[in-house]
C-alpha positions as CSV (number, residue, x, y, z in Angstrom):
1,X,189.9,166.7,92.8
2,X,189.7,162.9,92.3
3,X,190.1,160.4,95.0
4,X,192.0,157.7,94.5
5,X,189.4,154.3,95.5
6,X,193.1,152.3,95.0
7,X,192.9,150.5,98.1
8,X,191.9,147.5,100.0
9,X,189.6,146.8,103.0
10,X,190.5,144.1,105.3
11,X,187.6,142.1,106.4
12,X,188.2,144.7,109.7
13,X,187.8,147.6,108.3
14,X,191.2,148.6,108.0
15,X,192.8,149.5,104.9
16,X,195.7,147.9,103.0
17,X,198.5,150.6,102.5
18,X,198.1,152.4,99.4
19,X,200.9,153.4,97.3
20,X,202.0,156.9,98.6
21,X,203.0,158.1,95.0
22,X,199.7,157.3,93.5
23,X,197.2,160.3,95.1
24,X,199.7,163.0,94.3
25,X,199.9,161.6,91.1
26,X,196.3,161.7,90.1
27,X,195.7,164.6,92.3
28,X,198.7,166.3,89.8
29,X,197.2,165.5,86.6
30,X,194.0,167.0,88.0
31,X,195.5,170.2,88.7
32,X,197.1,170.1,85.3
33,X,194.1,169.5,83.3
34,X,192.1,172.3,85.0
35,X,195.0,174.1,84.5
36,X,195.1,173.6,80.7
37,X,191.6,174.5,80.8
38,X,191.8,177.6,82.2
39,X,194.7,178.6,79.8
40,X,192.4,177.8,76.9
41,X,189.9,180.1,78.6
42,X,192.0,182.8,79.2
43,X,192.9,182.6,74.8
44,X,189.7,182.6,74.1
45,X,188.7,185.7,76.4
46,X,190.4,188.2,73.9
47,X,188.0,187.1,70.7
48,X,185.2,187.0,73.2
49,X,185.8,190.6,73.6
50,X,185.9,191.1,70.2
51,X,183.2,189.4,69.4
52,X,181.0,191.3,72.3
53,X,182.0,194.7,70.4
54,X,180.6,194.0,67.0
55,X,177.5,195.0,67.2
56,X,178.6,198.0,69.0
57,X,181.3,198.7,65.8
58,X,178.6,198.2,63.4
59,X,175.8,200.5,65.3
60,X,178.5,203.0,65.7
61,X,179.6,202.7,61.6
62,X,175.4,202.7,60.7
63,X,175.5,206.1,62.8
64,X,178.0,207.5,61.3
65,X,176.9,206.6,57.7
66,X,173.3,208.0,58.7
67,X,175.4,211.3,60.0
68,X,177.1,211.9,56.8
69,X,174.4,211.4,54.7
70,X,172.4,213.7,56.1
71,X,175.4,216.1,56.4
72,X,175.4,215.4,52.7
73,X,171.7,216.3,52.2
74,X,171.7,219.6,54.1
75,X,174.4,221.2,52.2
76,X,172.6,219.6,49.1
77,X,169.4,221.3,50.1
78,X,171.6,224.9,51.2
79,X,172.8,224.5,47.7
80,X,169.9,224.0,46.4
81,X,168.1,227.5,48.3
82,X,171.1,229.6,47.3
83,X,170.2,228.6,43.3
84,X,166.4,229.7,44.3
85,X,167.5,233.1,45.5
86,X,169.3,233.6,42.3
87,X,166.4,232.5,40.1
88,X,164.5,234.9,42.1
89,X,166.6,237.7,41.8
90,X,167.2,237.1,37.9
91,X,163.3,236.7,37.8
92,X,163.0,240.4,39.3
93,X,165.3,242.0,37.0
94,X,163.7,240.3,34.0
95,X,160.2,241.8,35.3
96,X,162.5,245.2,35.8
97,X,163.4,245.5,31.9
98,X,159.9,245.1,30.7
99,X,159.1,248.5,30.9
100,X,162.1,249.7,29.0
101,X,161.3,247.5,26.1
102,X,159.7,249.2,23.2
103,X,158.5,246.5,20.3
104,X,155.7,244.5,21.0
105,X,158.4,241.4,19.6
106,X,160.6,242.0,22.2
107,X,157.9,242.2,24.8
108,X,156.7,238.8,24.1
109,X,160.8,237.1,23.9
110,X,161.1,239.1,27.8
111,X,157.7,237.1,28.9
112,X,158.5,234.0,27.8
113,X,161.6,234.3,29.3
114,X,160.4,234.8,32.8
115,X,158.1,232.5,32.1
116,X,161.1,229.7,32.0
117,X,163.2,231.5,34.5
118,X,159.5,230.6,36.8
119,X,159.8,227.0,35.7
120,X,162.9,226.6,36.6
121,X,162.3,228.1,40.2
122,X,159.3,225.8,40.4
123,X,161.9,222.5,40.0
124,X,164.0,223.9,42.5
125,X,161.2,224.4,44.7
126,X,160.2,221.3,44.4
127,X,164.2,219.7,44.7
128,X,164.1,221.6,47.8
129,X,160.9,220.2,48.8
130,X,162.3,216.9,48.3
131,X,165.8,217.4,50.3
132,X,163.7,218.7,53.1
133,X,161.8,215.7,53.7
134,X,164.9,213.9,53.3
135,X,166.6,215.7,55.7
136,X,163.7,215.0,57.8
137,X,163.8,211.3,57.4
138,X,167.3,211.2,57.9
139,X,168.0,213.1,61.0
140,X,164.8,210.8,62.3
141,X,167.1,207.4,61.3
142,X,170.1,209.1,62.9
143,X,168.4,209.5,66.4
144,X,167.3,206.0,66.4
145,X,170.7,205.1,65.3
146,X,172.1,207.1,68.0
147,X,169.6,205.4,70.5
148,X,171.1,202.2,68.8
149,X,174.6,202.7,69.4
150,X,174.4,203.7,73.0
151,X,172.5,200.4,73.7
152,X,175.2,198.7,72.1
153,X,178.0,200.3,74.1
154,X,175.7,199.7,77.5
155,X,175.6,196.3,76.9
156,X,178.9,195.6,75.3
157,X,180.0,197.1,78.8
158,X,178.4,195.4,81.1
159,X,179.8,192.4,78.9
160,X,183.1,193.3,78.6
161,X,183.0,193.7,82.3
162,X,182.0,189.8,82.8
163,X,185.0,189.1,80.6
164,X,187.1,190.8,82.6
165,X,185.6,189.8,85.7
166,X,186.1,186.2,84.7
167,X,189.8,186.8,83.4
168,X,190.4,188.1,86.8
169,X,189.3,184.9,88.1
170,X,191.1,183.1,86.0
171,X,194.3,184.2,86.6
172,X,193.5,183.7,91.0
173,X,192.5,180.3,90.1
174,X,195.5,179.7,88.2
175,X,197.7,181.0,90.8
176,X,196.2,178.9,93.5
177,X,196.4,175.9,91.0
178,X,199.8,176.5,90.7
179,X,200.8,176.5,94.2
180,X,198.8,173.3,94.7
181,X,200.7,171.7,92.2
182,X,204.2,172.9,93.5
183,X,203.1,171.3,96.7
184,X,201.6,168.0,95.5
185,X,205.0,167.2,92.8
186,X,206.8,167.8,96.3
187,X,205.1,164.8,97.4
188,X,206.4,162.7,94.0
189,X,209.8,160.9,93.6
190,X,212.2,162.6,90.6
191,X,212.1,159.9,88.9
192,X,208.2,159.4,88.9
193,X,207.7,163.1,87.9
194,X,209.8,162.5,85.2
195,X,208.0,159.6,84.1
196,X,204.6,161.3,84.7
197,X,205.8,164.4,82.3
198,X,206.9,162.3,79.2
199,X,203.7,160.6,79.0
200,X,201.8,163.8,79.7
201,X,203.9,165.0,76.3
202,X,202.8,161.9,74.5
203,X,199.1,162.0,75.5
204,X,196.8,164.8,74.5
205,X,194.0,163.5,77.8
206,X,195.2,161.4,79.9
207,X,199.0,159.9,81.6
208,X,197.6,158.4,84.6
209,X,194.1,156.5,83.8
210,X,191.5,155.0,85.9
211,X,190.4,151.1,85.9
212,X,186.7,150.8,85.4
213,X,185.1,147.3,84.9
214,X,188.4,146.0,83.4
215,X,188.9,148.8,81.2
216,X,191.7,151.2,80.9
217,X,190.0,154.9,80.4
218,X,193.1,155.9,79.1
219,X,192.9,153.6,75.6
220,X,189.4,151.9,76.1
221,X,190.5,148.6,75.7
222,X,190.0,145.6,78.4
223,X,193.1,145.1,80.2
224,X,194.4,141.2,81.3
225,X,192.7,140.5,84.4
226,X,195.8,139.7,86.3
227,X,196.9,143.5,85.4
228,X,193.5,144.8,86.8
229,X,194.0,142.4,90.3
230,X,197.4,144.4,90.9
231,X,195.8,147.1,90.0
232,X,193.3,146.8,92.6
233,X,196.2,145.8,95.0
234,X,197.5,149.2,94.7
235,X,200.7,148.6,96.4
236,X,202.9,148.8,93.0
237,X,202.0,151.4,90.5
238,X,201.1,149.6,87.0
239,X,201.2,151.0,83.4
240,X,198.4,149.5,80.5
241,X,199.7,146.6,78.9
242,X,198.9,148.9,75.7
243,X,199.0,152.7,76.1
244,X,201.6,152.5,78.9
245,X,199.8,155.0,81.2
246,X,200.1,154.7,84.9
247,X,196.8,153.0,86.1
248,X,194.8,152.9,89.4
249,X,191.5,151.7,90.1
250,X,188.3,154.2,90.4
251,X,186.0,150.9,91.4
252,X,184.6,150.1,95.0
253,X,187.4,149.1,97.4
254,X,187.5,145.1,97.6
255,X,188.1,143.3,100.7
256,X,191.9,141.3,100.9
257,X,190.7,138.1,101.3
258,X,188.7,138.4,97.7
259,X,191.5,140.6,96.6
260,X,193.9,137.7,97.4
261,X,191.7,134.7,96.2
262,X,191.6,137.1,92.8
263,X,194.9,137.3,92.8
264,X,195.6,133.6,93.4
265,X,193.3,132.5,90.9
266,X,194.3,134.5,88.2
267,X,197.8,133.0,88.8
268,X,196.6,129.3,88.7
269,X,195.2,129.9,85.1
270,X,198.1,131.0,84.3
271,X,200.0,128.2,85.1
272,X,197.4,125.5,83.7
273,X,197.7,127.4,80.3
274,X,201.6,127.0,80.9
275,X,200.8,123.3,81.5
């Protein structure tokens, strides 16, 4: 939370009374822009999610592409062993017949004949050959891809669970925020509140803005010296001459007798410039 340093040390010790809107003021915006941060957290928790569970999408998808394709190649291969058992059998009936033929013509038509019909059975022999080793291969891709995917869902757990874990958080943090705030605009006149919310509207950052070496943090542009002695004074609440936020000082306290001499000389250059 920041601290207001909007106050001013007599040469005692003592302080100079502080405005009693200001803290709650600043201490408000505070609360509100940690509480816009967390909301913009919490939106961006959902696509985190999603984003943790691709990989574990596209193991699961490469699995199942490897599964089907060597679902694919087995029956291929089945397929492929029923046509060899029906070459064979066809083979054995052609050597069957060649005792019942009776020209030496015919003979030789049979034998070539099983001679093709044992070609052919030597392709598919060798096409089953083939599907075989791609079977192999491919239920060998499929267990690494299984291996994969369960590594992928491990650690998309254990990150989703940090997700969750933080959203959890989130939301506590958000509730205690919330309270805090409730107490701190109970500490703020109507009117001020008010005030405080329209210029919240306006600005994206900042409605109340801190003082630094002259400079209002809310526009970056060097205020009028006189503005940044009343500033420092703290006892009225000031707004930048040109982004109108409400101001307060985030420099060392000064001590009232400087603080008065500032204030005092910053007024007689005003009235010799009048002069």
């Amino acid at each position: 939370m920041v601290r207001c340093t909007n106050h001013v040390e007599y040469d005692d010790g003592t302080e100079a009374p502080l405005n009693p809107q200001l803290q709650p003021l600043i201490d408000i915006q505070a609360l509100d822009l940690r509480i816009t941060e967390i909301k913009e957290q919490q939106k961006k928790i959902p696509e985190l999610i999603e984003t943790a569970e691709a990989p574990l999408k596209s193991a699961t998808q490469h699995l199942k592409t490897l599964s089907s394709s060597g679902e694919t190649l087995v029956k291929e291969r089945r397929d492929r062993e029923r046509d060899l058992e029906a070459h064979e059998a066809q083979i054995g009936k052609l050597r069957a017949r060649l005792t019942e033929l009776k020209t030496n013509k015919e003979y030789q038509a049979h034998l070539f004949e099983i001679e093709m019909a044992n070609k052919k059975k030597g392709e598919i022999e060798e096409q089953i050959l083939t599907l075989m080793e791609r079977v192999e291969k491919s239920q060998q891709e499929a267990k690494q891809a299984q291996i994969s995917a369960k590594e992928a869902e491990r650690q998309f757990a254990q990150e989703k669970a940090k997700l969750e874990a933080l959203a959890s958080g989130l939301v506590a943090e958000l509730a205690q925020l919330d309270q805090k705030r409730g107490k701190a605009e109970g500490l703020l006149d109507k009117a001020l509140l008010d005030r405080y919310r329209k210029l919240k509207a306006g600005r994206k950052d900042l409605a109340v803005a801190p003082v630094r070496n002259g400079i209002c943090f809310g526009c970056r542009l060097q205020l009028p010296p006189q503005l940044v002695a009343e500033v420092k004074r703290s006892d009225v609440l000031q707004t930048c001459t040109y982004c109108h936020r409400i101001l307060y000082w985030d420099g060392e306290p000064i001590p009232v007798a400087a603080a008065t001499n500032e204030t005092l000389e910053n007024e007689a250059d005003d009235m010799q410039e009048t002069v």
